[in-house]
Backbone bond lengths (Angstrom), bond angles and torsions (degrees), N, CA, C in turn:
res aa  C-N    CA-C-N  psi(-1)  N-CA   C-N-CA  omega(-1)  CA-C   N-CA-C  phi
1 X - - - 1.467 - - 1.522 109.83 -
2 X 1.649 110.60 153.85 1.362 98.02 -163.00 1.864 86.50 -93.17
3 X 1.871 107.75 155.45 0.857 101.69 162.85 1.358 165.71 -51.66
4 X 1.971 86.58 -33.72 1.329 118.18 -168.27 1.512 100.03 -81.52
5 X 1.408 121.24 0.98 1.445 112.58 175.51 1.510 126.71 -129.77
6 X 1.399 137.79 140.67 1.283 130.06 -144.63 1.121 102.42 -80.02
7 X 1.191 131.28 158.44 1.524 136.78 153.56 1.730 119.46 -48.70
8 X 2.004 100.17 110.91 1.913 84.92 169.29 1.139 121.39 -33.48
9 X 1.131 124.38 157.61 1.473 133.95 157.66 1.606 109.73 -121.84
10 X 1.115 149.78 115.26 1.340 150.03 161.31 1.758 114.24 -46.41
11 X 1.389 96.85 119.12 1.299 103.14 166.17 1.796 107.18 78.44
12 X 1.219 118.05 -0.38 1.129 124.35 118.83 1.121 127.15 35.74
13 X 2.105 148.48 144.58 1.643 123.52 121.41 1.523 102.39 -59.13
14 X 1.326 152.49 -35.32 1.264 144.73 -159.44 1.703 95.81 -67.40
15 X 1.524 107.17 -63.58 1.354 109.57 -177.56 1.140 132.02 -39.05
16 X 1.500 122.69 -45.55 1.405 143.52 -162.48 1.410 100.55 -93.63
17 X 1.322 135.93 -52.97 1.746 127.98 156.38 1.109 98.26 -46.03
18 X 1.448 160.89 -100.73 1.291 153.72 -145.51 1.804 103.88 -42.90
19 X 1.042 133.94 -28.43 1.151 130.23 -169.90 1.519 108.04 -105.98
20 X 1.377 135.32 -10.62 1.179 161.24 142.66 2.080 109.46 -42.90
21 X 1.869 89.55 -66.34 1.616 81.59 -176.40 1.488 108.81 -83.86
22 X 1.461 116.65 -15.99 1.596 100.95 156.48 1.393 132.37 -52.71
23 X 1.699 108.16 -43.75 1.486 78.99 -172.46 1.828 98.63 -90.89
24 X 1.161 159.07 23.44 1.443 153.95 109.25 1.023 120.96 -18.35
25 X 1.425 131.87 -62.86 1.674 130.92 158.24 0.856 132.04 -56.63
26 X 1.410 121.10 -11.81 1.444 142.51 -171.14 1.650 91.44 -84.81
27 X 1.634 104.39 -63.80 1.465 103.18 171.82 1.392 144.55 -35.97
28 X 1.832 80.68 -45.92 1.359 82.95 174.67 1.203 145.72 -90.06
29 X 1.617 110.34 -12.39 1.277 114.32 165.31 1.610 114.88 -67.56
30 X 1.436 107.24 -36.76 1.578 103.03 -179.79 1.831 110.74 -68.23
31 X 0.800 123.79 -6.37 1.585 132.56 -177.42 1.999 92.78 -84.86
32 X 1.568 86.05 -50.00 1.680 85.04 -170.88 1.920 119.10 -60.44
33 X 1.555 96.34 -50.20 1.307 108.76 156.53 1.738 135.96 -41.08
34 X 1.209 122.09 -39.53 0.931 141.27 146.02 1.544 149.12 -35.01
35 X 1.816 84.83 -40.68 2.010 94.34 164.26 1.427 98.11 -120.63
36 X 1.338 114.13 47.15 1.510 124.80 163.72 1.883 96.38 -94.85
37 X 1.493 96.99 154.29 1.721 114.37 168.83 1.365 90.82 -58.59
38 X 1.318 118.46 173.88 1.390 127.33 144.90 1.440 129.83 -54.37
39 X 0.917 108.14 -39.32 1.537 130.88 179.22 1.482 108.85 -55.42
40 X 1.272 85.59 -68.02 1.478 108.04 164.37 1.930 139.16 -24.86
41 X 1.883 82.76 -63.78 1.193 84.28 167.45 1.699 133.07 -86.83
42 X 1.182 96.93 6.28 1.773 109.58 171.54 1.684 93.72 -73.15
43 X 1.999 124.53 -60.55 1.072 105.65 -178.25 1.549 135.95 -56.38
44 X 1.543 117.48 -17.34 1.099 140.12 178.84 1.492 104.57 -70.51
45 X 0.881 112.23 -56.31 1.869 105.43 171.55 1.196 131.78 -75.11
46 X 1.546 109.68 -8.95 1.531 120.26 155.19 1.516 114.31 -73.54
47 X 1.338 121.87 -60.72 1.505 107.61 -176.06 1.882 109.85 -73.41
48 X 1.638 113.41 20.23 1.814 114.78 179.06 1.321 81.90 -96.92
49 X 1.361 135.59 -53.00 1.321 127.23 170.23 1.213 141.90 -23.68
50 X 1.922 92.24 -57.98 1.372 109.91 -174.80 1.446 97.31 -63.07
51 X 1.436 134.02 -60.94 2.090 140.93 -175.69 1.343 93.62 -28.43
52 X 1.556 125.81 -53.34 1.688 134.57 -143.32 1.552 76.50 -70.69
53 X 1.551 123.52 -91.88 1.728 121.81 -175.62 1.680 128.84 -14.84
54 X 1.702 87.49 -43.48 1.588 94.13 177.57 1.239 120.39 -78.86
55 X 1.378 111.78 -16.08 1.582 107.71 -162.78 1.465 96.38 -86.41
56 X 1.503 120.94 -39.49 1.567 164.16 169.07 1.612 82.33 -20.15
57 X 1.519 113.10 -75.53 1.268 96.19 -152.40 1.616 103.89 -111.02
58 X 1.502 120.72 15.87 1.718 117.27 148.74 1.830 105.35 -81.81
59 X 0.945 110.64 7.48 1.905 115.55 179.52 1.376 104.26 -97.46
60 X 1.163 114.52 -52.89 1.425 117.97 178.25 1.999 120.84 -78.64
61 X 1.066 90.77 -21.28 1.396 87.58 -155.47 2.507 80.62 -90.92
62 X 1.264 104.60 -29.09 1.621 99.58 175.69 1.264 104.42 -76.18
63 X 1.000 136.67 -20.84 1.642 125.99 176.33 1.340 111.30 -102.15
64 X 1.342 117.83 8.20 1.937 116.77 147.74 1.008 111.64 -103.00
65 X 1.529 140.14 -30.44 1.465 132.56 134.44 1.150 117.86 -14.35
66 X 1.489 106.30 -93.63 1.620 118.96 -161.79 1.439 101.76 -63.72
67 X 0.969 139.06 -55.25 1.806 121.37 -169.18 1.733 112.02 -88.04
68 X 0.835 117.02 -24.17 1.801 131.19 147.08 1.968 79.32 102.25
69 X 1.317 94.10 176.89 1.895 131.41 -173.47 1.449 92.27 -25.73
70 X 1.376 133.21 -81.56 1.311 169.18 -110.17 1.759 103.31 -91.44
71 X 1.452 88.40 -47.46 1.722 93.40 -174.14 1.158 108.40 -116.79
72 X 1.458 126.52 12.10 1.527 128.88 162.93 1.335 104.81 -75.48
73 X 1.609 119.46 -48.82 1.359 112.77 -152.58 1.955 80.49 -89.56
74 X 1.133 149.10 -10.20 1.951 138.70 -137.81 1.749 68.72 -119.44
75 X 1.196 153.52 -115.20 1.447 157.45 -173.17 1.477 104.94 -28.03
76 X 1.407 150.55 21.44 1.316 165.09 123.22 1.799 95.87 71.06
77 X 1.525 107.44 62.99 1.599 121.06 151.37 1.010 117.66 -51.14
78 X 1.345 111.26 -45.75 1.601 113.83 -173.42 1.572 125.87 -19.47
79 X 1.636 129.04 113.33 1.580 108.01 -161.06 2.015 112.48 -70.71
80 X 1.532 102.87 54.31 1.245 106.02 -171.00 2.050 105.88 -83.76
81 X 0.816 106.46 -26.13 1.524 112.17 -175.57 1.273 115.03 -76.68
82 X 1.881 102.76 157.54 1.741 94.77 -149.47 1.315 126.15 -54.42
83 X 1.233 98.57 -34.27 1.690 126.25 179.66 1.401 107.27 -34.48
84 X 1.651 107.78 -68.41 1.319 109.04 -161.96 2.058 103.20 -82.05
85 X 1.235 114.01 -22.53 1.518 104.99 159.83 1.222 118.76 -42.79
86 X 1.761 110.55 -50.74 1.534 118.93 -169.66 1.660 100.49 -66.99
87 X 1.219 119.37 -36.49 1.501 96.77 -159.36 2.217 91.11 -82.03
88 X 1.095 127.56 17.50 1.824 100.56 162.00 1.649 80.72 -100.41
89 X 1.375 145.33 -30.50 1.521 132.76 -163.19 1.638 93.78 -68.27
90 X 1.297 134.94 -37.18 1.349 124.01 168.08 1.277 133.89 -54.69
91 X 1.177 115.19 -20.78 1.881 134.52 -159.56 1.699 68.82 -91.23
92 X 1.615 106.24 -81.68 1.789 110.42 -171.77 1.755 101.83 -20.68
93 X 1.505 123.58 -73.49 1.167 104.59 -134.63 1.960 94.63 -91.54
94 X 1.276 126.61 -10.21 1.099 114.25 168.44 2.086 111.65 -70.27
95 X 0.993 97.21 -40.47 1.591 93.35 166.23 1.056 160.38 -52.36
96 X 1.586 105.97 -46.62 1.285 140.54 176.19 1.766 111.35 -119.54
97 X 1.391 109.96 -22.76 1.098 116.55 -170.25 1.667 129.81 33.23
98 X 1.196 98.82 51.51 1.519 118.69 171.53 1.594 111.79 -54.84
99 X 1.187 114.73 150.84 2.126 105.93 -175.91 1.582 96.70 -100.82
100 X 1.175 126.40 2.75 1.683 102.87 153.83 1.492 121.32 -96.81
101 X 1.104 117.57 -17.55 1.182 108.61 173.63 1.909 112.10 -94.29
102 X 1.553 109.64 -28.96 1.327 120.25 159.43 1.788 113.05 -39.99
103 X 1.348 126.86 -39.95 1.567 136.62 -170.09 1.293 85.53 -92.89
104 X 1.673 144.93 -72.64 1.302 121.79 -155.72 1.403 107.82 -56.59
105 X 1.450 120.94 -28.83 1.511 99.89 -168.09 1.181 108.22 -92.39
106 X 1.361 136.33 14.15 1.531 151.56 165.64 1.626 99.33 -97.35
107 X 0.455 120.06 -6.01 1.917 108.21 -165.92 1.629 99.39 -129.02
108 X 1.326 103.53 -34.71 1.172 112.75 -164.44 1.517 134.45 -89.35
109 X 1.392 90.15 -43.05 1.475 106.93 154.33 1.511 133.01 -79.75
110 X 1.253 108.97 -14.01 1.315 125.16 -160.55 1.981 106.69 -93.14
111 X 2.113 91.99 -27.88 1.529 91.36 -162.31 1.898 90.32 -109.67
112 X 1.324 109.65 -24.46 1.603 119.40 -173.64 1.261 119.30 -99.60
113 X 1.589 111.16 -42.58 1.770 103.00 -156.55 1.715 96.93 -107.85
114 X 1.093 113.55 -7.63 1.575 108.43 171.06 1.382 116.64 -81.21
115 X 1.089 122.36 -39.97 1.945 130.07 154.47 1.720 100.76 -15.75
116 X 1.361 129.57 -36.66 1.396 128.68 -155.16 1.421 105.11 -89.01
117 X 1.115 96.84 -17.45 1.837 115.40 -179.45 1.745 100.90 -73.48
118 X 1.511 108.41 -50.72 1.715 101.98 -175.82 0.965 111.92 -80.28
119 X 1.760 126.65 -30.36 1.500 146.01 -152.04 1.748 109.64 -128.64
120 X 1.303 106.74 68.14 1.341 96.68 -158.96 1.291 91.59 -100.88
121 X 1.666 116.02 157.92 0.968 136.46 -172.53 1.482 120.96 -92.00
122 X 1.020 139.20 49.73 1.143 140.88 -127.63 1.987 130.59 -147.81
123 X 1.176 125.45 124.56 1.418 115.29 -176.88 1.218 140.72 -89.41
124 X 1.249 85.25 -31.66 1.446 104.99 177.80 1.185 110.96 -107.08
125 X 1.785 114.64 144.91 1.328 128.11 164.59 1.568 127.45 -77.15
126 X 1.685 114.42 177.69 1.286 104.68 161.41 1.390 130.12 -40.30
127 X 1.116 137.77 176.50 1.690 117.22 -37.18 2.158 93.27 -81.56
128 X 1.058 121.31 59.60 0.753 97.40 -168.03 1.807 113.09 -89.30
129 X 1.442 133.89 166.69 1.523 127.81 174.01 1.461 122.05 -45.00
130 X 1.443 115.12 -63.89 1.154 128.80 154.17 1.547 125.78 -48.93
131 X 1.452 130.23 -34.84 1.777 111.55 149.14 1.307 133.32 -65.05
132 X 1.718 94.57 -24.82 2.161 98.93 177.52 1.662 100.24 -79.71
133 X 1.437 139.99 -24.03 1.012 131.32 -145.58 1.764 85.78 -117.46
134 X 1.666 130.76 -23.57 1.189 116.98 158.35 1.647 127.07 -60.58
135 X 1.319 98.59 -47.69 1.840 95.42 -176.11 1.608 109.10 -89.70
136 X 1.124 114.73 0.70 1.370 117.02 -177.57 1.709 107.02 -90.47
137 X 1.468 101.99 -37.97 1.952 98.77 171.91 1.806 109.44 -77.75
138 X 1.266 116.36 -14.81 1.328 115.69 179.67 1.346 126.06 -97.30
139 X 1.619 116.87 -29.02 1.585 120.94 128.99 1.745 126.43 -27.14
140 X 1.264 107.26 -48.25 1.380 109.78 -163.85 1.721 98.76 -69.94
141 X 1.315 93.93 -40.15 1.967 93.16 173.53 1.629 115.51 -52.24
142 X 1.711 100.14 -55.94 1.551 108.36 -154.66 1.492 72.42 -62.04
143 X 1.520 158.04 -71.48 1.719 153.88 -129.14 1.522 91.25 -72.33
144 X 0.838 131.37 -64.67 1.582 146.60 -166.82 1.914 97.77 -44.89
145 X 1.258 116.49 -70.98 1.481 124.90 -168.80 1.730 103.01 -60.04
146 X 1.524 121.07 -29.38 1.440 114.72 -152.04 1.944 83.96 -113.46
147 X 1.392 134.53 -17.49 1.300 132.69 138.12 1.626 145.49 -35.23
148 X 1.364 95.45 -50.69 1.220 113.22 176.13 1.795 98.36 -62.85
149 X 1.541 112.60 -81.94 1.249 109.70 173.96 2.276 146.41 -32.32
150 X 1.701 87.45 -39.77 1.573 110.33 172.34 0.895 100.32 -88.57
151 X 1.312 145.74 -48.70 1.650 124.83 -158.36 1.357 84.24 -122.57
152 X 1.609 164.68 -122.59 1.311 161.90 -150.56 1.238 97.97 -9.39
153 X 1.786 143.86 -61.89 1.301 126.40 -157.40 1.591 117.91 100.24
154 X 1.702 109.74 -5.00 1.187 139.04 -166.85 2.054 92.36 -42.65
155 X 1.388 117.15 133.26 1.463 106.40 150.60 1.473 98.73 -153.80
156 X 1.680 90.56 173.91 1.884 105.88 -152.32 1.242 94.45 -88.54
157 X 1.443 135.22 -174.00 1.257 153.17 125.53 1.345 130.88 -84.02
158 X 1.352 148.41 -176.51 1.819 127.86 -172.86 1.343 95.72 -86.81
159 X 1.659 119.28 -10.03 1.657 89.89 -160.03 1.770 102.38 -109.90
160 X 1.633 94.15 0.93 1.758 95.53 168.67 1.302 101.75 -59.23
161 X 1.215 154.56 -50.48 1.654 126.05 -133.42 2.094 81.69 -81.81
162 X 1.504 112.12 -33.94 1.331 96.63 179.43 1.571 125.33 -58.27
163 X 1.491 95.98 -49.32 1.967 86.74 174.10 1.071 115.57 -69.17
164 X 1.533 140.47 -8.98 1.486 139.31 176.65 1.647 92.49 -72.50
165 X 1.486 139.16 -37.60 1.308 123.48 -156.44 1.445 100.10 -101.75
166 X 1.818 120.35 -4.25 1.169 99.87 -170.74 1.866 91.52 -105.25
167 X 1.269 137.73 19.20 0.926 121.50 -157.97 1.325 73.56 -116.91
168 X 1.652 146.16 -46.35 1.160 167.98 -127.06 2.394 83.41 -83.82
169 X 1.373 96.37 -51.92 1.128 119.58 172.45 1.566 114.85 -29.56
170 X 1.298 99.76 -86.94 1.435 140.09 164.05 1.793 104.12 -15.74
171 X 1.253 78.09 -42.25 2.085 74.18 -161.70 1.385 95.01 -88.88
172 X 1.515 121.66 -36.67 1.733 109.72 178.29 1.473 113.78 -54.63
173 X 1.337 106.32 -46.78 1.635 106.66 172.06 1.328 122.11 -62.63
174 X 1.307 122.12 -29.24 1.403 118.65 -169.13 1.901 89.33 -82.22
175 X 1.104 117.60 -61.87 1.667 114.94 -170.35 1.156 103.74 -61.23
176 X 0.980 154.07 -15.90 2.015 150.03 -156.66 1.697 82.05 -84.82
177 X 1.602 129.32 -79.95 1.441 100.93 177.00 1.416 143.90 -52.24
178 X 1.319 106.27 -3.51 1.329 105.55 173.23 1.871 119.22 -89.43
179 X 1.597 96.33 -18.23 1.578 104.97 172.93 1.536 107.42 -71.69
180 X 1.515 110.64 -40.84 1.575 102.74 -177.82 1.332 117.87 -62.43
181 X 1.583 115.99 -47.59 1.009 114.15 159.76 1.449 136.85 -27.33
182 X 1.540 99.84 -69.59 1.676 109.96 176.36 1.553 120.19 -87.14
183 X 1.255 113.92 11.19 1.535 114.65 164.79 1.706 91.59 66.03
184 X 1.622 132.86 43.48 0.801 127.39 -173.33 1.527 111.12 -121.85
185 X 1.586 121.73 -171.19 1.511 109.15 167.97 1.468 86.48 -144.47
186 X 1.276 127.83 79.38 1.305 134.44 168.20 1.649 116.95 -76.70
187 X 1.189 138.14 111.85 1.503 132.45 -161.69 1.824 123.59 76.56
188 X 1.431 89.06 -15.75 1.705 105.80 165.53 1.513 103.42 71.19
189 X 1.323 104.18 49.52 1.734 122.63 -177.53 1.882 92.67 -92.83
190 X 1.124 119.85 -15.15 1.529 99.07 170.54 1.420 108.01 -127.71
191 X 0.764 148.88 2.35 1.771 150.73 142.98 1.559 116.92 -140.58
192 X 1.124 81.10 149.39 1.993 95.26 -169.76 1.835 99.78 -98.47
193 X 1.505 108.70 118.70 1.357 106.88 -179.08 1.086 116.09 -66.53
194 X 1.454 120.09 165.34 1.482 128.25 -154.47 1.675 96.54 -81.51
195 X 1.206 101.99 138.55 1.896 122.42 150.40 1.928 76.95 94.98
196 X 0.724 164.83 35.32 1.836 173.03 153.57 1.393 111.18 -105.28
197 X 1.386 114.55 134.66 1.726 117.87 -177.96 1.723 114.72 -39.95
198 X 1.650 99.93 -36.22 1.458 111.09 -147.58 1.579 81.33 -70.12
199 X 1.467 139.42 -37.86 1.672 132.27 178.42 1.317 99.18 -40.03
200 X 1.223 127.95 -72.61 1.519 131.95 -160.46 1.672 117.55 -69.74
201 X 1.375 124.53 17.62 1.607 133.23 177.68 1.336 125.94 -105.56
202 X 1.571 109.85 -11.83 1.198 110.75 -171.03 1.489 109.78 102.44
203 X 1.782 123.26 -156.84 1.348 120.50 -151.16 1.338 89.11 -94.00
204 X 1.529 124.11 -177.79 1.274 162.23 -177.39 1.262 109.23 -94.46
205 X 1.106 138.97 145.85 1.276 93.79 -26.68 1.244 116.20 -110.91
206 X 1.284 122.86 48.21 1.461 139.66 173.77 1.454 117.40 -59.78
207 X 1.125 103.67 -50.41 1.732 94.26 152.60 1.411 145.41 -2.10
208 X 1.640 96.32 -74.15 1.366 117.28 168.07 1.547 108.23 -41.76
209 X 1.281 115.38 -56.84 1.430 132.35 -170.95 1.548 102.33 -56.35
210 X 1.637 132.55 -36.77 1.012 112.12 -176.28 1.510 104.10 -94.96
211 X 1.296 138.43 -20.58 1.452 135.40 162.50 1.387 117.62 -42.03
212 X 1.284 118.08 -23.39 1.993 114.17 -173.62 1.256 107.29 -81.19
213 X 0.396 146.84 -4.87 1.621 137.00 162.08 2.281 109.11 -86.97
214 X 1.096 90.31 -73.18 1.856 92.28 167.79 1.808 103.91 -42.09
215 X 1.236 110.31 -49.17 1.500 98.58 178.25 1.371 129.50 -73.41
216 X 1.456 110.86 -29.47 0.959 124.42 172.06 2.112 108.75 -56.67
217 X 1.177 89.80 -60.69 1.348 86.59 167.04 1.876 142.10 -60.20
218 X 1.576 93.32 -19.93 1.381 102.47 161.75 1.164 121.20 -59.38
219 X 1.706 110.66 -44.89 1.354 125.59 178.84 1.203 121.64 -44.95
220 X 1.239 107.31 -67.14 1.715 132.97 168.92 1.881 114.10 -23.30
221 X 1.468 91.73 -51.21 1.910 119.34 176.34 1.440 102.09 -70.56
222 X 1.464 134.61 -28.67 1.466 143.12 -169.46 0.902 96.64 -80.15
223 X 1.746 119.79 -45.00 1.582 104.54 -150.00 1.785 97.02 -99.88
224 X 0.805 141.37 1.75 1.511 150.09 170.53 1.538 86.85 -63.47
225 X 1.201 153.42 -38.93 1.525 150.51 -169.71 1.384 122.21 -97.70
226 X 1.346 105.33 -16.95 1.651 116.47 152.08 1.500 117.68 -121.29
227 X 0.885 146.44 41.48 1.044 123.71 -166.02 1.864 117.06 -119.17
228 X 1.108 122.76 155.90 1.696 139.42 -149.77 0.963 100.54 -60.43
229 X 1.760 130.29 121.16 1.614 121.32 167.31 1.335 96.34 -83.01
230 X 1.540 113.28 145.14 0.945 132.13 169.35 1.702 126.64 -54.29
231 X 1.448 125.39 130.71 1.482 121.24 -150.49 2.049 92.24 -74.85
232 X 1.485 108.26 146.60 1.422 99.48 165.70 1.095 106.89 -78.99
233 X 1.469 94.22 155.58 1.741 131.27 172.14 1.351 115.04 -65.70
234 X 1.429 104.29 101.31 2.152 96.47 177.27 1.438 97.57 -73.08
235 X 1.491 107.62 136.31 1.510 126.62 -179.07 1.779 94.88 -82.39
């Protein structure tokens, strides 16, 4: 941690203003989105995409800069964690708007990657690089998931909240060998960071295993707020 800057503190005045002008921008782009044409707002969520990619890889590419070879891969930069998975599934579903990646970033961001916003993981305080470039990639999720839906028109089907939890799946299993491997905690499949539910469940990544069902059911409660009206019946 750099010296010259204090240690986050959760919950915070720093914390709670930062989470204040998030959801304001949040507002306001969806306000802006909103008295867009239609047309319009398809291009509008293409170039929100395009920022998410760019920011994507000035995030990664400054924290192999600034901490150099050695402590990118030993402090686990790697864009392996869910977060940074979710933000290329955002570029996907604002773009192309595919409905599996459309449901993970509705289900997904909404029930997993926004937690990082109250519960952030984090060392450094304002103004530091690493706090503007933490809540600023996790903004782009919470805007991205609550975009698609307010201004796109985005809605689920019954069996999205299921492929959102089995894909959600997918990635714990696929990264859990790559943590053993790399002596890492990528997705936090072997310890649950401090002041986060996953601390209070026990080991890693068993956890996960007892969350599917409660999540599953969150889902279920999610998708009641988007979900597909049924097409009318031509008489």
């Amino acid at each position: 941690m750099n010296a010259s800057y204090s240690p986050f503190v959760m919950w915070s005045a720093t914390h709670l203003i930062t989470v204040g002008v998030i959801a304001l921008v949040t507002t306001a782009l969806l306000w802006y989105g909103l008295r867009l044409t239609a047309e319009n707002r398809v291009y509008f969520a293409r170039r929100f995409g395009l920022l998410i990619a760019a920011f994507y890889v000035f995030e990664f590419t400054w924290k192999f800069c600034h901490y150099g070879t050695e402590a990118f891969f030993a402090n686990q930069m790697l864009p392996l964690h869910f977060c940074a998975i979710m933000s290329i599934i955002c570029v996907i579903a604002l773009w192309w708007q595919y409905s599996w990646a459309c449901s993970l970033v509705y289900f997904g961001v909404l029930s997993a990657s926004i937690q990082a916003i109250f519960t952030p993981v984090l060392k450094e305080d304002f103004p530091s690089i690493p706090f503007f470039i933490f809540f600023a990639s996790h903004s782009l999720l919470l805007i991205t998931a609550l975009l698609q839906v307010v201004v796109l028109g985005w809605r689920a089907r019954l069996k999205d909240p299921f492929v959102a939890l089995l894909l959600m799946n997918v990635y714990i299993c696929c990264i859990h060998p790559v943590n053993i491997l790399l002596r890492s905690n990528y997705g936090f499949t072997r310890i649950g960071p401090e002041g986060t539910i996953l601390a209070s469940l026990g080991e890693g990544p068993w956890y996960y295993l007892w969350l599917d069902v409660p999540a599953l059911c969150l889902f279920l409660l999610m998708y009641l707020f988007v979900k597909k009206k049924p097409e009318p019946t031509v008489a």
